[in-house]
PLY file of the C-alpha trace (Angstrom):
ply
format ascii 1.0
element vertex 59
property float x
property float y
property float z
element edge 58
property int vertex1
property int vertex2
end_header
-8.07 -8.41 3.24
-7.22 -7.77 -0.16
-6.21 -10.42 -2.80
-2.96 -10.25 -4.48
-4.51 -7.99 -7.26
-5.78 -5.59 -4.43
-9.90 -5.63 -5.94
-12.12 -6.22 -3.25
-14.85 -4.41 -1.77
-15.88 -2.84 -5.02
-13.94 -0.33 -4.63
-10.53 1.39 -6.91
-7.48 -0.52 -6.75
-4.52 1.33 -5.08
-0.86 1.14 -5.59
1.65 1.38 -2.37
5.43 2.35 -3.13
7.19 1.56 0.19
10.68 1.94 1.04
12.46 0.14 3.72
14.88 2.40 5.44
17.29 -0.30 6.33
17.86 -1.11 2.70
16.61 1.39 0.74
14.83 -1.21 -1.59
11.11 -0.23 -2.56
8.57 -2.63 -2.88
5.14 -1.92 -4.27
1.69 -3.21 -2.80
-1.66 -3.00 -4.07
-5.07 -2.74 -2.01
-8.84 -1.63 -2.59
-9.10 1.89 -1.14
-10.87 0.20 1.36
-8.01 -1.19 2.95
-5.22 0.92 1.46
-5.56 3.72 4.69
-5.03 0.61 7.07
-1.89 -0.37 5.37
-0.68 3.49 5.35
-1.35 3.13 9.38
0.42 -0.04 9.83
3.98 1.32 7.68
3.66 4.55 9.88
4.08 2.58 12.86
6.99 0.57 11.66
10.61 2.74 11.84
12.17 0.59 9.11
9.25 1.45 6.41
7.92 4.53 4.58
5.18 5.13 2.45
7.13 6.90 -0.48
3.77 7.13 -2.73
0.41 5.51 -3.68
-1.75 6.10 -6.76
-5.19 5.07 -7.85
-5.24 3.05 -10.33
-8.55 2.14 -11.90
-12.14 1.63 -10.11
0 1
1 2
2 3
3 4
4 5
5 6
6 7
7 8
8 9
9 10
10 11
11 12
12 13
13 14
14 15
15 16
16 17
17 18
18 19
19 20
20 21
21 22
22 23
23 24
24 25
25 26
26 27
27 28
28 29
29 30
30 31
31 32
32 33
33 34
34 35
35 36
36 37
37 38
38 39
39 40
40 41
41 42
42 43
43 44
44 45
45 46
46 47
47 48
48 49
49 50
50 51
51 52
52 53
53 54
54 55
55 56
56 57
57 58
């Protein structure tokens, strides 16, 4: 996957807001575009996270 800085692939870096329904805390992620849509897949699948936003960044 994706390094901490989310560049890999040679693709645009991509920032993930989640928010985790049991706490209401949001954490932020960041992934190539290349791996960003599995990551969107894997928090729809989990009831205590949402995806609350994700931005392109640079790339």
């Amino acid at each position: 996957m994706c390094d901490h800085s989310g560049e890999c692939s040679n693709g645009a870096t991509c920032q993930l807001v989640l928010r985790n329904d049991r706490t209401g805390l949001e954490t932020v992620e960041y992934y190539c575009a290349a791996h960003l849509l599995l990551r969107v897949w894997e928090v729809e699948q989990d009831e205590a996270l949402e995806a609350v936003g994700a931005t392109r960044l640079h790339g």
